[in-house]
N, C-alpha and C positions, 0 to 999 in steps of 0.2 A: 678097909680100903679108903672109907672116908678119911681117918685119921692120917692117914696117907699121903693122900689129896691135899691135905691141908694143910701138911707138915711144908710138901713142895711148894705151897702155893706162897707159905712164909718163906720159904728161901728164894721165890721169884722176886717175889717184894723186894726182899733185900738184896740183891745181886744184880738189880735193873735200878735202881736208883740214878747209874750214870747213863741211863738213856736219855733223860728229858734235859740232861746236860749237855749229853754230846748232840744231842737234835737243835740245842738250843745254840749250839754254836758253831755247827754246818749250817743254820738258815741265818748266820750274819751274814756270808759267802753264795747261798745258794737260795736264789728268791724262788717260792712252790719247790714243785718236781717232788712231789712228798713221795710218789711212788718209786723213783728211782732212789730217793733216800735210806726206804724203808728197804727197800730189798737189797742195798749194799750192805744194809745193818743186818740183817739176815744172814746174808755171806759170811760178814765176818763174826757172827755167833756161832754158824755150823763150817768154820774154817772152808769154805766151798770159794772154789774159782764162779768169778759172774764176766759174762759176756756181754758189753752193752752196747747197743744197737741202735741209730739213730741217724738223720738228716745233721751238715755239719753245723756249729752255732745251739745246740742244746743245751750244753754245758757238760759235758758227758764228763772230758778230761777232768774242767773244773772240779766237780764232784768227785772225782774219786781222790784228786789230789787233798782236794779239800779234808775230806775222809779220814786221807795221812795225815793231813798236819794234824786234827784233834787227836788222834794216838799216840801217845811219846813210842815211836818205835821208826825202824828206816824205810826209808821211800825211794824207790829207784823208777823212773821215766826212762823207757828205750822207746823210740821210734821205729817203726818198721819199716823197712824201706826196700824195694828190689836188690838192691846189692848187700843185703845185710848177710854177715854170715853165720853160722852157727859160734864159733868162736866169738862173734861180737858181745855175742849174749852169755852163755855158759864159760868161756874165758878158755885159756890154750894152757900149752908146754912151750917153755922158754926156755933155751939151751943157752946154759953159762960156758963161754970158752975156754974160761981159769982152769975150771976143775972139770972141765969134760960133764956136764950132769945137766939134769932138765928141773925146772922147777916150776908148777902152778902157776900160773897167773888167773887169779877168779874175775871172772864176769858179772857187769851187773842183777843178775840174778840172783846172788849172793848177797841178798836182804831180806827185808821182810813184806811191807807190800808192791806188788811188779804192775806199774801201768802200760800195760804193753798198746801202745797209741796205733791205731790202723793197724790191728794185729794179720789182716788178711792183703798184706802190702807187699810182705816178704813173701819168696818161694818155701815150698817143700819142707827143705834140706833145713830153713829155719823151724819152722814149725815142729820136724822133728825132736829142733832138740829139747822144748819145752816139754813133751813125756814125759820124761823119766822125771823132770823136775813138779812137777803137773800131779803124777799119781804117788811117787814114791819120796816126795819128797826131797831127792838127793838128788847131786848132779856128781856124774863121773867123767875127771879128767884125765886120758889115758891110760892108768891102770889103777887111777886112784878114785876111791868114793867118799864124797864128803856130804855130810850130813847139812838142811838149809836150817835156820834155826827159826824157831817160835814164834809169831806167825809166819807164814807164808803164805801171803793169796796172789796171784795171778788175778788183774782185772783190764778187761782186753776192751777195747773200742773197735766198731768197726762204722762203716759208711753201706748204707746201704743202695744209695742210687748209683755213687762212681764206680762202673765197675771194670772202668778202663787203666789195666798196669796191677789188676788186682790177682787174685791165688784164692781160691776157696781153700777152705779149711780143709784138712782132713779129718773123716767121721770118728775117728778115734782121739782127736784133737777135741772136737767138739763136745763128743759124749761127756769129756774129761770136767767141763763146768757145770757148777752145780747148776744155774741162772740162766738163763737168755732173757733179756730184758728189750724190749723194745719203748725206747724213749719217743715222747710225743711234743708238739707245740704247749708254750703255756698257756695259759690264757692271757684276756685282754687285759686284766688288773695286773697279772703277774709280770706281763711285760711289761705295762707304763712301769712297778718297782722295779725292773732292771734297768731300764733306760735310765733312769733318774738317779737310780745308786750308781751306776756304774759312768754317766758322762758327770754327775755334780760330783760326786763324793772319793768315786776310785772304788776295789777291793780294797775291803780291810782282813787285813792279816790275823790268825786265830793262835790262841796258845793250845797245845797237847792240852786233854780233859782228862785223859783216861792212861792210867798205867797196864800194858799187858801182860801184870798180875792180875789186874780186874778181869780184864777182858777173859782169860783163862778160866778163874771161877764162872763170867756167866756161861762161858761154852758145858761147863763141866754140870752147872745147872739145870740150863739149856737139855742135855742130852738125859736127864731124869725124870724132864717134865712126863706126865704120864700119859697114858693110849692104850685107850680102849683097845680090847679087840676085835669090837664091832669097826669100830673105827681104822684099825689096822685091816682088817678084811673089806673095807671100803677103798682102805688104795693099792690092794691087790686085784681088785674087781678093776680098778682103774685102768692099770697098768695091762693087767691078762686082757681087759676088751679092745686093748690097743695090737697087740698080736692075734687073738683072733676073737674077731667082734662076734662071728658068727653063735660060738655059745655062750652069747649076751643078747641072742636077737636084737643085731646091731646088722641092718643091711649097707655098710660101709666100709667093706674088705676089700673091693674094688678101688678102695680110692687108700689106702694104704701099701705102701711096699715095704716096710719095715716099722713093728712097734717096740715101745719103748725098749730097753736092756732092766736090768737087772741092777743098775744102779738108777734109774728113774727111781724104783721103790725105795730105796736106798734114802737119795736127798729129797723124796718127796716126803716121807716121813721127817727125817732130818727140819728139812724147811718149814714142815707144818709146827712141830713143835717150837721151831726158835719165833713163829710169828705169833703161837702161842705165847710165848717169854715176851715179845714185845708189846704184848697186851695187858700185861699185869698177871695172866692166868698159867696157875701148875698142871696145865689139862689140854690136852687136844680135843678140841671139835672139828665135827663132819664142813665147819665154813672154814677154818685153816687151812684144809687139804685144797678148797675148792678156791680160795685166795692164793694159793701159791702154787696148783696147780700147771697150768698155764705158762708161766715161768720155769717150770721142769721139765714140762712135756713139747715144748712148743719147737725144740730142736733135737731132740731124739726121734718123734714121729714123722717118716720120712713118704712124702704122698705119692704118686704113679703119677703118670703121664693123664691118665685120663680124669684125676681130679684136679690138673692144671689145666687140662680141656674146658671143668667147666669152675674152671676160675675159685678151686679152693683150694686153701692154702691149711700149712698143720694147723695150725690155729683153728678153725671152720670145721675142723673133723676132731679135733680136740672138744670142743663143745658138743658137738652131737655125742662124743662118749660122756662126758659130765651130764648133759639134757637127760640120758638115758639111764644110767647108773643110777639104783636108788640109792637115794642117803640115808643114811644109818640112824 
C-alpha cells in the first residue's frame, strides 16, 4: 500500500506542475481571493459545475473569465436576463424554405467553459434547460442529441442581496453544482493593489498556460489519488448525520428539512481528493474533507422554518455536524 502511495504521489508531482503556473497567472488579473481561486481550480480538476455567490464588485465574473483565458479552450459569457429564453442558450430549429427541412442552429452552450452571469435572473423555463446540459452532458435539439465536448463546466454567478426581478433556483438545478462558493470582501492591502493596478496600470491581459490535454491527465490523476476507508467512512458519517443526526447523537433534526443527496458523497470525495492534488499530496486526509466540506454541503442541506427562527442558516448546522463527527 505504501508502494502505492508513493507511486501516486510521483504522478501528483508530475501532473500539477502547471498549477503554480496557472496561479501564477490568474493573480497578474485577480489581486488575493485565493479562496475563490483555489476552489475554481478544484472544479475544473473534478470537472464539477461551481456556483459563486457574492455582493456585486468582487470580481466573481473577472475570475472566472480570467480562469478561461489561461486554458487554450472556449469561453462562452451568457447573461441571464428575465426575458431570456431557453432557445437563447441551447439554440433552436431553423426551417429552410428551399428544401422544406429544419436545421440546428447551436446555442452558446455549445463550448467549453459557460459563465452563466446572474444565473438566478432568468425564469424557470431557462434554468430548465441547463439539465440535461448540467448532468448529461448533452443538449437535445428537437429530436436530435448532440454530445458537448471536453471540458464543459457551467460557472454560475449570483447576487445575493438583489433580490428584486430575481427566480430562485430550482433544487434540482442546484443540487446539479459541485461548489457553492460564497465570496467575501478583500482585505485592506488587497484593496489598496486593486485600486492601484487597476486606476495606474489597466487589466493586463493573460496568454492560455495550459493545454486541455494537461488538464485531462490532472483530472484522470486527480481521480487515483488514494482514500482511506477510514477516511471514506468519515464522509459517509458526514453525509448520513446530515439526514438523520439523531443516530449521531446530533440534537439538530429540528433545524433540518432535507439532508444532503447522494451526490454530496459523491463530489465531496471527488473535491477532497482534487485539494488533495492541489497540495502536492497522492492521499486524502481527514482536513480535505473538512476544507472542502462547507462548499458541498452548504447548498444541499436545506434548514426548517424554525432554524431561520433562531437565525441559522446551512452553514451554522453544517458545523455543528463537522464539530460532532469524529475524525478519523
Amino acid at each position: 500500500m505504501d508502494y502505492e502511495v508513493q507511486a501516486i504521489n510521483e504522478r501528483v508531482e508530475r501532473e500539477s506542475q502547471f498549477v503554480p503556473e496557472l496561479r501564477k497567472a490568474i493573480g497578474r488579473v485577480i489581486v488575493g481571493q485565493t479562496y475563490l481561486v483555489d476552489r475554481l481550480l478544484i472544479g475544473i480538476l473534478c470537472n464539477g459545475h461551481v456556483l459563486i455567490e457574492g455582493v456585486p464588485g468582487l470580481a466573481k465574473t473577472l475570475s472566472v473569465k480570467t480562469l478561461a483565458d489561461a486554458i487554450d479552450t472556449g469561453f462562452q459569457r451568457v447573461q441571464f436576463t428575465p426575458d431570456l429564453l431557453p432557445a437563447d442558450l441551447i439554440g433552436t430549429e431553423v426551417y429552410n424554405p428551399k428544401d422544406h427541412t429544419f436545421t440546428s442552429k447551436k446555442g452558446p452552450i455549445f463550448s467549453n467553459l459557460i459563465l452563466a452571469d446572474e444565473i438566478n435572473r432568468a425564469p424557470a423555463k431557462v434554468q430548465s434547460a441547463l439539465l440535461e446540459c448540467m448532468q448529461e452532458r448533452q443538449v437535445t435539439i428537437g429530436d436530435k442529441t448532440y454530445p458537448l465536448d471536453f471540458p464543459f463546466l457551467v460557472m454560475a454567478t449570483q447576487n445575493p442581496i438583489e433580490q428584486e426581478g430575481t427566480y430562485p433556483l430550482p433544487e434540482a438545478q442546484v443540487d446539479r453544482f459541485m461548489l457553492k462558493l460564497k465570496v467575501t470582501y478583500p482585505s485592506r492591502e488587497e484593496e489598496k493593489a486593486i485600486m492601484e493596478a487597476v486606476t495606474q496600470t489597466g487589466l493586463p491581459s493573460i496568454d492560455a498556460v495550459i493545454h486541455p490535454d494537461t488538464l485531462r491527465k490532472a483530472q484522470e490523476t486527480a481521480r487515483d489519488i488514494y482514500m482511506d476507508e477510514k477516511v471514506k467512512n468519515y464522509i459517509l458519517d458526514i453525509v448520513f448525520a446530515t439526514r438523520d443526526p439523531r443516530k449521531f447523537n446530533l440534537d439538530i433534526g429540528h433545524l433540518i428539512a432535507y439532508g444532503g443527496s447522494p451526490r454530496a458523497t459523491i463530489f465531496l470525495a471527488q473535491a477532497a481528493r482534487a485539494h488533495a492534488f492541489l497540495r502536492g499530496r497522492g492521499y486524502v486526509t481527514p482536513e480535505d474533507v473538512k476544507a472542502i466540506g462547507p462548499d458541498v454541503l452548504r447548498h444541499r442541506v436545506i434548514v426548517t422554518y424554525e432554524a431561520e427562527a433562531e437565525e441559522l442558516d446551512s452553514e451554522a448546522v453544517i458545523q455543528k455536524v463537522f464539530d460532532h463527527i469524529e475524525v478519523p
